[in-house]
C-alpha positions in Angstrom: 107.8 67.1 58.7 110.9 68.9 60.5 109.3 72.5 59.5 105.9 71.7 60.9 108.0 70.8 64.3 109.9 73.5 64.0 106.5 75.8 63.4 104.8 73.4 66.9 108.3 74.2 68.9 107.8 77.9 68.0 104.2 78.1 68.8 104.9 76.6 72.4 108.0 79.0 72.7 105.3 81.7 72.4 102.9 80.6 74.2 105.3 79.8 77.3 106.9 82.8 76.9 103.5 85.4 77.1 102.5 83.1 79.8 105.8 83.8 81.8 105.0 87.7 81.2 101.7 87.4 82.9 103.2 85.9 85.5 105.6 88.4 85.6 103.0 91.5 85.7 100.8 89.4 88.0 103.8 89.5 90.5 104.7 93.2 90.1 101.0 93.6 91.0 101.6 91.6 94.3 104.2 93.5 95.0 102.7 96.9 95.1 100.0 95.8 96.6 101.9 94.9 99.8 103.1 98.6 99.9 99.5 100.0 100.4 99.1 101.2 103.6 96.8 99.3 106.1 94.4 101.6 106.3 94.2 101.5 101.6 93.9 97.8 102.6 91.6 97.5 104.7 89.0 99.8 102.5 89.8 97.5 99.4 88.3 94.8 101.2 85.9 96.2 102.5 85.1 97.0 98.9 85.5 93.8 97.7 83.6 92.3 100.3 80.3 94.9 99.7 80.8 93.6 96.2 80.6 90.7 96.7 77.6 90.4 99.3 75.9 92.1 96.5 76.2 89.2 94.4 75.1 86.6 96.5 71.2 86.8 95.3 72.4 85.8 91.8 75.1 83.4 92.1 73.8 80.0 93.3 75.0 78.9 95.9 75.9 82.0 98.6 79.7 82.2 98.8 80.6 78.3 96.6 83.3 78.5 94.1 82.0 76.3 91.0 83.7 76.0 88.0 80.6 76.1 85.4 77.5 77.6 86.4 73.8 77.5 85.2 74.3 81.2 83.2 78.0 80.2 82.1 78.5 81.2 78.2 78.4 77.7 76.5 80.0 78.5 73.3 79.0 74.7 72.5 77.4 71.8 73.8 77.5 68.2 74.6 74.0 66.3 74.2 75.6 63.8 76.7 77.4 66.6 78.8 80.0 63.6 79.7 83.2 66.1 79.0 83.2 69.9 79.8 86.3 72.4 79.2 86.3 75.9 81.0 88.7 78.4 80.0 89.3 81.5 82.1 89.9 84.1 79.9 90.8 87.8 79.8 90.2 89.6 76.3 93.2 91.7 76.9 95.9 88.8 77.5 98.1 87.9 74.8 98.1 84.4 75.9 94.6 83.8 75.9 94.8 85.7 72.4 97.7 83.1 71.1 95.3 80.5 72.5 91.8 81.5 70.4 92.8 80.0 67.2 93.5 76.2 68.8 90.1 76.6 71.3 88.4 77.6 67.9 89.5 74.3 66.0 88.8 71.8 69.1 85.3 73.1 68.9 85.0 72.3 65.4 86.9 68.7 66.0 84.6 67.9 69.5 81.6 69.9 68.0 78.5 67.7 69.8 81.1 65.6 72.2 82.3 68.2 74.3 80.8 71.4 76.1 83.2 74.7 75.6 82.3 76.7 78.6 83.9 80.3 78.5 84.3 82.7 81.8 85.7 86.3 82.1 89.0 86.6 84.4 90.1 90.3 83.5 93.3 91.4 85.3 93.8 94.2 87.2 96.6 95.4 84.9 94.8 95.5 81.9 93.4 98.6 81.4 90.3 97.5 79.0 90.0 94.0 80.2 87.1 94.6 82.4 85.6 97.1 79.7 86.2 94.4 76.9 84.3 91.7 79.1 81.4 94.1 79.9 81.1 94.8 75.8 80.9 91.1 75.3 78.6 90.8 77.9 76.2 93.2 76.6 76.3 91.7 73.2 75.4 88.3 75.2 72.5 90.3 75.8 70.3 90.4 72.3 72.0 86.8 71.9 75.6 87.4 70.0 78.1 86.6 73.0 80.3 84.4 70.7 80.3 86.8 67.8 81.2 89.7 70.1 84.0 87.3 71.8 85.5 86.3 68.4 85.7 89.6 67.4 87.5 90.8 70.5 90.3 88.4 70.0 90.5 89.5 66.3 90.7 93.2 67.3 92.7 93.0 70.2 96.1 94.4 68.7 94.0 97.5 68.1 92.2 98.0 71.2 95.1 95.8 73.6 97.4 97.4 75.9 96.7 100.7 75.6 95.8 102.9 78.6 92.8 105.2 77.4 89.1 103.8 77.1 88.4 101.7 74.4 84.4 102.2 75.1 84.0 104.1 71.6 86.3 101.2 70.1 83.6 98.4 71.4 80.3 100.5 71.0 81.8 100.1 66.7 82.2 96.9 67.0 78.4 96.2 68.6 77.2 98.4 65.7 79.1 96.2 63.0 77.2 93.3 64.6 74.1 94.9 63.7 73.4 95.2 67.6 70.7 97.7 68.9 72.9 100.3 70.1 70.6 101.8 72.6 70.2 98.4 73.8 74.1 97.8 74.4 74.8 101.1 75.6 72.3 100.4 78.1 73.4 97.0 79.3 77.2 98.2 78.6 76.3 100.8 81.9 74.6 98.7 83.7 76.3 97.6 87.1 74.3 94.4 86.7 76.5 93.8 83.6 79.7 94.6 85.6 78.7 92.2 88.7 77.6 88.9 86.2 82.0 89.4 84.8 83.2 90.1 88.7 81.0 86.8 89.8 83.4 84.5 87.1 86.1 86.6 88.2 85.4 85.5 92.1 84.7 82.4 91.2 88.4 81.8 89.5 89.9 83.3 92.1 88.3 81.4 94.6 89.6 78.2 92.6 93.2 79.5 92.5 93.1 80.9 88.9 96.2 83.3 89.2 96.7 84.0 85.5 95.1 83.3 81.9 94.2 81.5 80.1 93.3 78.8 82.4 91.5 75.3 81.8 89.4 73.5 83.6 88.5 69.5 82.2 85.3 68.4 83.8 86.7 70.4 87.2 90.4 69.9 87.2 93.1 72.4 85.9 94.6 71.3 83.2 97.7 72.9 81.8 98.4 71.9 77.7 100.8 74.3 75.7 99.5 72.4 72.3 97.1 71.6 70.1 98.1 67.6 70.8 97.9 68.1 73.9 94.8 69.6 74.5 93.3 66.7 72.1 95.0 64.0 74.5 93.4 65.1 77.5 90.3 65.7 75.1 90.3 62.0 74.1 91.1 60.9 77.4 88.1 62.8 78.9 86.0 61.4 76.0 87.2 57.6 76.2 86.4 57.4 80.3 
């Protein structure tokens, strides 16, 4: 018993301590961004904001921040659709990658009792994030969106943190699912493909997602750094 809480303390140390980097790179990020000039500023939002207005045709309701939408990936789900848990997630974070294996065992433990709702959230810093998102989007495509997002987590030591294009990397991968290539490569270039990951992206920010991984439980942020945890506000969720 004292080695597996030993082995629970140590998995929490990690955790807290990748999460404490992000927050660390997310602030260096704010910080050079309030060195661009006015005029740099001012044509980033602009940017943003064309972006944006583009999206509005798609996205439900024009301009309302919702934590699950209609075309969210559901990597499982609730006949009763009583408990629902969001993670905003960047394929390129180390957190979010210390985080896959517990997500993957609560949705064998809640498999049929709760709804695993997964949205992209790649950070600015990370050079491949939003490339990583688009290949799992384009797998989503011809239907294999949670074998594309699995394998990205498994790979991620081999693509992660490394400032050239991983597009070749990812086109391998899509051919080891047994994807149509022409089909992916299509979808992989399509902006359509990059707007659906920017609309969860401006949807978490809109909800004050800062970082990843976060969780949302039936609509409010939750914050668990283990597996007990999560299963506690599971439970709770369930029990209501």
């Amino acid at each position: 018993m004292p080695q597996q809480h030993d082995g629970t303390e140590a998995r929490r140390a990690k955790v807290e301590a990748l999460r404490a980097e992000e927050r660390q790179r997310s602030a260096r990020r704010r910080n050079v961004a309030v060195s661009v000039s006015a005029i740099g500023v001012f044509a980033v939002v602009a940017a943003v904001w064309l972006a944006m207005a583009s999206l509005g045709s798609d996205s439900g309701a024009a301009g309302a921040a919702q934590v699950v939408r209609e075309d969210s990936h559901r990597l499982g789900t609730a006949a009763d659709g009583k408990v629902t848990l969001v993670e905003f997630l960047d394929f390129e974070c180390e957190a979010c990658r210390a985080y896959f294996p517990t997500v993957e065992q609560l949705r064998k433990d809640y498999a049929g009792r709760v709804t695993f709702v997964a949205r992209y959230f790649p950070i600015g810093g990370h050079f491949n994030a939003e490339r990583a998102a688009r290949a799992v989007e384009a797998a989503a495509k011809q239907g294999k969106f949670d074998a594309m997002y699995r394998r990205m987590y498994e790979t991620q030591s081999q693509w992660g943190e490394k400032q050239v294009p991983a597009d070749a990397f990812f086109r391998k991968m899509a051919e080891g699912l047994g994807l149509d290539l022409a089909a992916w490569d299509k979808a992989y270039e399509d902006p359509a493909t990059l707007a659906r990951v920017r609309k969860d992206a401006a949807d978490g920010e809109a909800l004050g997602v800062q970082g990843t991984p976060t969780f949302f439980l039936n609509g409010e942020r939750i914050e668990p750094r283990t597996p007990d945890e999560f299963k506690a506000a599971l439970d709770a969720a369930l029990a209501e």
